[in-house]
N, C-alpha and C positions, 0 to 999 in steps of 0.2 A: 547750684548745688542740687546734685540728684539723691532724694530721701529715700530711703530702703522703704519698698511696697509697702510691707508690714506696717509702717509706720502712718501711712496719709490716711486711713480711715480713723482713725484714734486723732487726727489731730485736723481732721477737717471736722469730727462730731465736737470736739475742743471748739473750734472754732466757730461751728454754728449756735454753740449753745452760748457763747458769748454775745455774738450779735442778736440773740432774739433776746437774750435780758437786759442789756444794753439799749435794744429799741425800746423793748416793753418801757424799762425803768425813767427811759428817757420821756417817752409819750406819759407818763404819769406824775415826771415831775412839771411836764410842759404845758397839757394842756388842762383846762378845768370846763365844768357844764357842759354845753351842747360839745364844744371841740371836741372835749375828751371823749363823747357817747360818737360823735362821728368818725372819729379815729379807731374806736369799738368796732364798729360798723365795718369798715373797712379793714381790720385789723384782725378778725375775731381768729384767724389760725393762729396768727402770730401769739394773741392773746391765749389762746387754750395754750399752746406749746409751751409757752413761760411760765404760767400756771402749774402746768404737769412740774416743770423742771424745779421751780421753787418747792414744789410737794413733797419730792422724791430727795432734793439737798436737804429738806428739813426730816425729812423720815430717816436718811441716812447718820447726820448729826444730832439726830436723840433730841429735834428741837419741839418743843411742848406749844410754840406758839403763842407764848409770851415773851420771845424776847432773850429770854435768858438759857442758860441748860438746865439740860433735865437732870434731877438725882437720882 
C-alpha cells in the first residue's frame, strides 16, 4: 500500500508518541528502586519526551490532575 505523502508525517508522529508512552508506561510499571533510577539514567530523553506529552494531553483535556475532569 502506498499512503499519500501528506499523510506519513501525521502518522509517524502518531506513531512515535505511542511508543514513547508505551515505553515510558511500561518501564514504570516494570521496574522499582535502583532498576527504575537506572532505566532513568539511561532513559532520561525518553523520559522528558513522555513527560512533555502527558503535559500537553492533560492541558488539551482540561485535566486538573486529580484524576477526574475539570468543571
Amino acid at each position: 500500500m502506498e499512503w499519500p505523502l501528506k499523510w506519513l508525517h501525521p502518522v509517524e508522529t502518531a506513531h512515535n508518541v505511542y511508543r514513547v508512552l508505551s515505553d515510558y508506561t511500561d518501564a514504570m510499571n516494570r521496574y522499582e528502586d535502583d532498576a527504575l533510577q537506572d532505566w532513568r539514567k539511561r532513559n532520561a530523553r525518553l523520559e522528558k519526551a513522555a513527560l512533555a506529552i502527558i503535559r500537553m494531553r492533560d492541558e488539551l483535556e482540561g485535566d486538573d490532575g486529580d484524576g477526574g475532569d475539570q468543571l
